[in-house]
DODRENMI-465782 format. One record per residue: z, y, x of N, C-alpha, C in turn. Coordinates in steps of 0.05 Angstrom, whole numbers, plus 5000, padded with zeros to 4 digits. Layout:
N
ZYXZYXZYX ...
This chain:
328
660762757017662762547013665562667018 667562527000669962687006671562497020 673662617042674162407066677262397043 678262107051681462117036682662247063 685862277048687462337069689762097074 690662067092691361917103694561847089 695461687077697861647064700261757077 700461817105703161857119702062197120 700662277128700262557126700562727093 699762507074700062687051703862687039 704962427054707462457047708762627054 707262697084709062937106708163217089 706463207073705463547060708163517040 707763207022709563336999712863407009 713163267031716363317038716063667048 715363697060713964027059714764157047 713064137023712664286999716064306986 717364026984719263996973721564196992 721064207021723264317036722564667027 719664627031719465037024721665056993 721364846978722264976958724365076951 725764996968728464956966730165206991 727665277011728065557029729865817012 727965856990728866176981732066156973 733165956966735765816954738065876973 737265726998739465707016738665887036 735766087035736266447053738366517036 738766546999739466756991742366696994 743166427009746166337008746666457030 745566437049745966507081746166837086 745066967069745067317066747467437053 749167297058751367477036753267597062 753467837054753068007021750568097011 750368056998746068196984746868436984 749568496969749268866959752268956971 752769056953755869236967757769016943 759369016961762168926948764969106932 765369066911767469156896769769086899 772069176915774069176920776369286900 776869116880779069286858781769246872 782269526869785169526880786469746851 789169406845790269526804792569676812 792069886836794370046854793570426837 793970616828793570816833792770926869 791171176872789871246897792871416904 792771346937794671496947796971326961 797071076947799770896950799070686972 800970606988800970397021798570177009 798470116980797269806975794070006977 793970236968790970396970790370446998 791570577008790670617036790370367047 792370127054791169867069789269817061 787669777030785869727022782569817032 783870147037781070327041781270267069 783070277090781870187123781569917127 782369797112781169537114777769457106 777469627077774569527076772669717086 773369937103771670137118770869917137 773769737151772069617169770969317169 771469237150769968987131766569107123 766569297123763169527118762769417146 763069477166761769497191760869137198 762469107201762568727202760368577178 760768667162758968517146756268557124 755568927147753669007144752969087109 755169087090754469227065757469297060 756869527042759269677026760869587025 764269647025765369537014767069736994 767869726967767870046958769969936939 772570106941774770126933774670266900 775270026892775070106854778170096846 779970286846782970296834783470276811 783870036792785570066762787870016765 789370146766792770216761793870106731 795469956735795769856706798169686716 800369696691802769506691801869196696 803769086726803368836730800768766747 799669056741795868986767794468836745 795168746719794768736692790668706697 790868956687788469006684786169026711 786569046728785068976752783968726764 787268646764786368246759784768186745 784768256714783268116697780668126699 779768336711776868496717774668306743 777368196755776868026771776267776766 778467616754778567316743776367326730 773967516715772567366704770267446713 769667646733768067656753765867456767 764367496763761567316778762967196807 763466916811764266866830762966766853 761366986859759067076884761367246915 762667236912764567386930764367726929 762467836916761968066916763668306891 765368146888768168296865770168176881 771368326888774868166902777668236893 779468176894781768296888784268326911 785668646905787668686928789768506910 790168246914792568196906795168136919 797268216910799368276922802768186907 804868236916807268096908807568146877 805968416870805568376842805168236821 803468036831802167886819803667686815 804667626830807767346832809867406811 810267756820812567866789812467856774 809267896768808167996731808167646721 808767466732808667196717811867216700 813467336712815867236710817167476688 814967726685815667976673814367916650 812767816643810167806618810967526606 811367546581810667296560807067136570 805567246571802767106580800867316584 799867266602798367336623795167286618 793867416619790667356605789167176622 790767146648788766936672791166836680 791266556697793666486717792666466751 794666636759794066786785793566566802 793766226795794066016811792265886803 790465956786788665786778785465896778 785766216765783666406765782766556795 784666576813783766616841784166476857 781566496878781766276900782466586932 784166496937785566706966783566666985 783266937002782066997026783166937045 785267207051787167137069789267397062 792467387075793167647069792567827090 793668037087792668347106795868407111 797768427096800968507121801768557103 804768567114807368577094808268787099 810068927088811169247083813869177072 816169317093819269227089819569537066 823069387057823169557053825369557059 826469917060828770007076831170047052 833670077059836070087052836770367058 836570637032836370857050840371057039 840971097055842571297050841971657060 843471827046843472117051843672107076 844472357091844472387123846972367116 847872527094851072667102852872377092 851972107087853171927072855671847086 857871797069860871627079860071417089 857071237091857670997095854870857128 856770867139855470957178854470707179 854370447164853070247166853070037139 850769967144850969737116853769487105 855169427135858569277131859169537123 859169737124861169957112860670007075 857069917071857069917041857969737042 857369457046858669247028861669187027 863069377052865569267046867469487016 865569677016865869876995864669766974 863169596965862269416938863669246931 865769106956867368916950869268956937 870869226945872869326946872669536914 870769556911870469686876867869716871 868769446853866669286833864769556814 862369536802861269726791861070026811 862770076824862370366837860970436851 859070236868856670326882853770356868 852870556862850170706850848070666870 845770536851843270416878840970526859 840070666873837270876858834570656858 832870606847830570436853828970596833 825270546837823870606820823570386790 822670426772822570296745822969896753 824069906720825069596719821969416730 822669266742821468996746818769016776 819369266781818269356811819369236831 818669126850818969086870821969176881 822969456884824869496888827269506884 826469506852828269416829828969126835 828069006837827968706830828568616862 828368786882830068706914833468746911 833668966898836369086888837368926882 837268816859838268616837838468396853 836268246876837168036897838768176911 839168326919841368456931844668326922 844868456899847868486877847768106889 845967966881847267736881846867566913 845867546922845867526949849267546970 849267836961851368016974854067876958 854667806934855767796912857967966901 856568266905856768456893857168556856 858768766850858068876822856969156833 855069196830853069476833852569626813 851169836805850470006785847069996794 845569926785842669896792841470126782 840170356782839070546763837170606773 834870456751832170606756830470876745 828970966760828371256763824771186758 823771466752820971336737819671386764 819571506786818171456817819371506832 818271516864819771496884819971776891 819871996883820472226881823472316872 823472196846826072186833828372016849 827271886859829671726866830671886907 828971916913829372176939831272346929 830272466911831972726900835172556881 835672356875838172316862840172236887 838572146912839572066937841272256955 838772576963839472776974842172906949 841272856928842872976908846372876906 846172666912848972506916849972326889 847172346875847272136839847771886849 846371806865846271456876847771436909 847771256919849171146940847271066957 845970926944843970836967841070746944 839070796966836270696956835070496959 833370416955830970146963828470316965 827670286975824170406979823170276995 819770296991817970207022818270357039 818770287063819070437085817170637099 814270547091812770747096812671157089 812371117060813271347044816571457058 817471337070819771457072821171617107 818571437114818871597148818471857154 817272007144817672297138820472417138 821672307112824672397107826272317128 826772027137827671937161826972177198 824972207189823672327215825872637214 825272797193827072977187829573027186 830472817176834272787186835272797157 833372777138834672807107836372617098 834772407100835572087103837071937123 837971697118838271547138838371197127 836471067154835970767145837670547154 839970467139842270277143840870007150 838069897140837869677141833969667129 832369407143830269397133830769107119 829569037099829168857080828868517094 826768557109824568367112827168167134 826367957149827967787174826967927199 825968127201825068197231824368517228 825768617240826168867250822569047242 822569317231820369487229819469537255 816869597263815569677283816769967281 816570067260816270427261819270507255 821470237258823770417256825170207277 824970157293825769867314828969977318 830370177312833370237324834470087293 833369977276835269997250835169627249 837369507247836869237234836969167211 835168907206834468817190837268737179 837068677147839268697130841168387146 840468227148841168017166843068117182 841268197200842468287229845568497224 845568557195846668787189849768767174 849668407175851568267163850868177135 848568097121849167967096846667767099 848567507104845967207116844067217089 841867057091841467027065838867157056 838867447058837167627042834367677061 832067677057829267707070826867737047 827267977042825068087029821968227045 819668187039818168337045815168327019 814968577020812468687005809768567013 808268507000805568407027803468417007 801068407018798568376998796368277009 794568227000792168077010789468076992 787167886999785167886983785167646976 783367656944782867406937780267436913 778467256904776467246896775967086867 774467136857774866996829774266646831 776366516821775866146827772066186828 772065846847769165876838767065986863 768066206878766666256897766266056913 764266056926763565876941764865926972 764965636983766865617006765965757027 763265747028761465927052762666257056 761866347025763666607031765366667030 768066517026770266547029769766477054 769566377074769866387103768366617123 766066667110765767027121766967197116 768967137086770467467078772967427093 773967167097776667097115776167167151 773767157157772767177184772467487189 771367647165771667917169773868077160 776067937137778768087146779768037169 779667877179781367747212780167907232 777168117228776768227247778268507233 777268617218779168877203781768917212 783868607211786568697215786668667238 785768607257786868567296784068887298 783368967292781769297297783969507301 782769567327784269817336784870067308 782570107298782970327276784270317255 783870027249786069917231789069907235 789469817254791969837262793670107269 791970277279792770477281793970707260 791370657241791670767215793770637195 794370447195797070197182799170217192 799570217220802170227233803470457232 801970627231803970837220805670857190 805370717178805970687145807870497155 808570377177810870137179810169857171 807269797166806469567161805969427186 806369137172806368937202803268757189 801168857202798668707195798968397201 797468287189797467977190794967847160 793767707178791867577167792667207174 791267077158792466807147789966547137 790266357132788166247118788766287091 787066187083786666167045789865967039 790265817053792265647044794565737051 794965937073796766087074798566297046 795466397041796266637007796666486994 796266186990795766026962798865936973 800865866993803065806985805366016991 803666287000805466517004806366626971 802966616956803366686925805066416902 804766286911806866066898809366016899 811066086925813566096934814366376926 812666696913813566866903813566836887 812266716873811866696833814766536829 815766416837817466286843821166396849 820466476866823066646869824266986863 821267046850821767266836821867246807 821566936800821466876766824366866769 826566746788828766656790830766946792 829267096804831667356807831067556778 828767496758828567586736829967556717 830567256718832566986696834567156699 834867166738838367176739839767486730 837167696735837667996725837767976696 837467786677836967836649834067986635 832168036648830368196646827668016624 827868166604826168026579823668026588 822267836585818767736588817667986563 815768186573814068306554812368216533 
């Protein structure tokens, strides 16, 4: 004879059955990362946005127990790196170094194959990078009131070296001229090589550069730093003030970059990849290895990059207008 089973015990098997099924689903949510993560950084190897990148995900590897492996496409605007991203499986396991670039290239480009506000959802950022105001050693001008009162005093005659149109430094410059309300000579140079050498050379008056690349020359006595960009003084050059401090109210530039993921990822892992940059950037090795380049590490929420990258898309579309500089 076959015994029945009892109606409350067979309901308790099927809820069971229904909870196993649903196990393999939310392990494979709870395991991430499954494999190694792709870190595109649209930087050439060698440059402050590559190196933050590579000590940062050395120690993003340790923390979160898989790879994290630095993939570089270098391309006008970060162009092509982004894009590689935006349409990326949005599993968290493709990320992007995105950075003040990204805010530029809106305002440099007729259209853009993704929108940086809509196609990525932000991690957090990783630090900002000033940039310095550089003169020769042997320069006439012993402080930054000494350039500007020499820009005031003849219009067009001050020569300001920067690397190519619509860079970063270029486009600090140009907030410069109007800020200051200056007539300048802006001339850009195809890298930051060229523009060292038109400086020592006595072609230009003064430079813009990141300050990292440039502590070397500073350290040597070739150079000298009238002023840093950003509202608060460099760690790695603390005797120099900020352009503020230096007499021109107004001006607060800084370089910065961060991560962000293709829209779409899910919220879970955006809060482990934000939990494991926050351990990366307060890491001794990290910091150690960064601070020397003159970066000021800093990590953020997601809503932090989402209105840090909106307020640049923004005011670097405005200093494009105001430079005359044609959309590609």
């Amino acid at each position: 004879m076959r015994l029945l089973e009892p109606p409350h015990r067979g309901r308790r098997r099927g809820l069971l059955a229904a909870a196993a099924a649903l196990l393999p689903k939310a392990w494979a949510q709870s395991r991430f990362p499954e494999r190694a993560i792709t870190l595109i950084v649209p930087f050439a190897p060698g440059g402050i946005a590559d190196l933050t990148a590579r000590a940062v995900a050395e120690q993003m590897t340790r923390s979160l127990g898989q790879p994290v492996v630095v993939d570089n496409r270098p391309s006008a605007g970060s162009i092509v790196g982004s894009q590689a991203v935006a349409v990326a499986r949005p599993d968290g396991h493709t990320l992007l170094l995105i950075s003040n670039a990204n805010a530029v290239s809106v305002g440099l480009f007729k259209k853009l194959p993704y929108d940086p506000l809509k196609d990525f959802v932000p991690i957090s950022t990783l630090g900002f990078f000033d940039l310095g105001l550089f003169v020769a050693a042997g320069s006439r001008f012993a402080s930054l009131r000494d350039l500007l009162a020499f820009a005031g005093a003849n219009p067009g005659k001050l020569n300001v070296g920067t690397i190519a149109p619509g860079s970063t430094q270029h486009l600090s410059a140009k907030l410069f001229e109007t800020v200051a309300g200056v007539d300048a000579l802006v001339v850009p140079y195809k890298g930051s090589p060229a523009v060292l050498t038109a400086l020592r050379a006595g072609e230009i008056d003064l430079a813009f550069e990141v300050v990292g690349p440039m502590l070397p020359q500073v350290s040597a006595g070739v150079v000298r730093a009238l002023a840093v960009s950003s509202g608060q003084r460099n760690p790695a050059l603390p005797e120099v003030p900020t352009v503020q401090q230096a007499g021109l109210a107004g001006y607060d530039v800084a370089s910065w970059n961060g991560l962000a993921a293709p829209a779409g990822t899910p919220v879970a892992v955006l809060e482990a990849l934000n939990r494991a940059v926050r351990e990366a950037v307060v890491s001794i090795p990290v910091r150690d290895r960064l601070s020397r380049l003159g970066m000021r590490l800093q990590a953020g929420t997601p809503t932090d990059l989402q209105n840090l990258l909106t307020s640049e898309i923004k005011r670097w579309g405005d200093v494009i207008r105001a430079a005359k500089i044609e959309p590609q």
